[in-house]
C-alpha positions in Angstrom: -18.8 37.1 84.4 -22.2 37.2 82.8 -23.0 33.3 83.4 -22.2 34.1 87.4 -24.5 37.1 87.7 -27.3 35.0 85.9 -27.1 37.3 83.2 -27.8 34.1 80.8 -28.7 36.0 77.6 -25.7 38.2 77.9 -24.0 35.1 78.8 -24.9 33.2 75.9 -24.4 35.9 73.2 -20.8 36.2 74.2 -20.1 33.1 74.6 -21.5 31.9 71.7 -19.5 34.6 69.6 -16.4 33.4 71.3 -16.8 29.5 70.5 -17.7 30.4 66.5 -14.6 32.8 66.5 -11.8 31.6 68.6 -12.2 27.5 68.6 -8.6 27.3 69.2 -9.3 28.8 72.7 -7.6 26.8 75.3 -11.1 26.6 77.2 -13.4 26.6 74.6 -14.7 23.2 76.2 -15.7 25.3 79.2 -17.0 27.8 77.2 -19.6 24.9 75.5 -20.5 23.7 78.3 -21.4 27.0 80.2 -23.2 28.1 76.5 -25.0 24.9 76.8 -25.9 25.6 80.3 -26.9 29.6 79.7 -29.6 27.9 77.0 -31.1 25.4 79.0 -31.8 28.1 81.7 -33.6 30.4 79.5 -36.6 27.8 79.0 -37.6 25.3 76.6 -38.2 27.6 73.6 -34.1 27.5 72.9 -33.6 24.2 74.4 -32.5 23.0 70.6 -29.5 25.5 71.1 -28.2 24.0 74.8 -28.6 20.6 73.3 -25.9 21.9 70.0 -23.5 23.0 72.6 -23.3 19.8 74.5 -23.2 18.0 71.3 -20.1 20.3 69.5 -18.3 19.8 72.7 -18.5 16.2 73.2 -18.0 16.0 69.2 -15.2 18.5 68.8 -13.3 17.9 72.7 -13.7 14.1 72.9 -11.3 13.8 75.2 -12.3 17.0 77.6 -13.0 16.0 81.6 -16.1 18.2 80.8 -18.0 15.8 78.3 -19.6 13.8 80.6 -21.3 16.6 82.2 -22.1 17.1 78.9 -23.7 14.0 77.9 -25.7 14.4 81.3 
């Protein structure tokens, strides 16, 4: 909800809470890759923080259609 409005901190806190707590989730690929994303559009100074999303999802969900996007 957060990640639509463009609410990317909000976005990012949640998410993030939600891929340390629940990596089980059946979407928790998505949930990287929109983490990753929510990062990279709050500017360079947490850039380190979109690139450890992409990476934990391309690590951790090898076989995800997302990781390409990912690796992008």
């Amino acid at each position: 909800y957060y990640f639509s409005r463009g609410a990317y901190v909000a976005a990012s806190n949640r998410l993030q809470a939600m891929t340390d707590h629940y990596p089980l989730f059946s979407q928790a690929d998505e949930a990287l890759l929109k983490l990753g994303d929510s990062y990279g559009k709050m500017g360079p100074r947490v850039k380190n923080r979109s690139i450890s999303a992409y990476q934990k999802l391309v690590r951790e969900y090898p076989l995800s259609p997302l990781v390409d996007e990912a690796k992008k």
